[in-house]
C-alpha positions in Angstrom: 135.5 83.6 97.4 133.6 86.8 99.0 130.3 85.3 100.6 129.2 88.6 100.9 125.7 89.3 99.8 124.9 92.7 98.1 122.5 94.7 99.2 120.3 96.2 96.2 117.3 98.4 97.5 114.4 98.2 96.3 112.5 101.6 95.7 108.6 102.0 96.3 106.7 104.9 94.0 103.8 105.9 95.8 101.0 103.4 94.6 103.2 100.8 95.2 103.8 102.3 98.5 100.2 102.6 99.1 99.3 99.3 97.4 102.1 97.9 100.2 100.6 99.3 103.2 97.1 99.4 102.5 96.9 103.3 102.8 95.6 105.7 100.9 97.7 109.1 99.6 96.2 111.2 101.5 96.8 109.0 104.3 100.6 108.6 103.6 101.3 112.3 103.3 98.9 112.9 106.5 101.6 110.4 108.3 104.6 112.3 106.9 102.5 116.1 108.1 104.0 117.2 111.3 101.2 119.1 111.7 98.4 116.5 110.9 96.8 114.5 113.5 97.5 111.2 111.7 101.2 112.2 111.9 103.2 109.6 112.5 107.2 110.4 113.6 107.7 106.3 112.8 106.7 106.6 109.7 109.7 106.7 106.9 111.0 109.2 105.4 110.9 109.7 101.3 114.2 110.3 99.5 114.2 112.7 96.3 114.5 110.6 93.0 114.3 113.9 91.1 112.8 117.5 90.6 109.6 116.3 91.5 110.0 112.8 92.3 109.8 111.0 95.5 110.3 107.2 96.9 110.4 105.1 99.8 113.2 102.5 100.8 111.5 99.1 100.4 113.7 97.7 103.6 112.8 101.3 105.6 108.7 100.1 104.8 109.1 96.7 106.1 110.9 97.6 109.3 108.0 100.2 109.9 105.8 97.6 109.2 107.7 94.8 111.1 107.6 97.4 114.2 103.8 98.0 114.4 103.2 94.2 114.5 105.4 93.7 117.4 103.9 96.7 119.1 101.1 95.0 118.5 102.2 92.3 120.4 102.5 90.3 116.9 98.7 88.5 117.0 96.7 89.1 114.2 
């Protein structure tokens, strides 16, 4: 019997994205602007779905996530 579990990822559109980490899109694409001063090199990076089409890696959003609240020092 494989115990295995399988890994299915889970991919965000951007309102779900921003609904997720309570950012705006302008905020989100400001984190992903090397040359904005909200840039952010932590932040993760979108992978093409199509033509026009971006998404973010569920997992990839809740490490980012997970790292800013130990940086943090994990106290709310």
């Amino acid at each position: 019997m494989n115990t295995q579990s399988i890994f299915h990822p889970r991919i965000l559109r951007l309102k779900q994205l921003a609904e997720r980490i309570g950012l705006g899109r302008s905020t989100i694409y400001d984190r992903m602007d090397v040359q904005s001063p909200r840039y952010d090199a932590t932040f993760p990076k979108p992978i093409k779905l199509g033509a026009a089409a971006i998404g973010w890696i569920d997992s990839d959003i809740t490490a980012w996530i997970e790292q800013r609240v130990s940086a943090k020092g994990g106290d709310s």
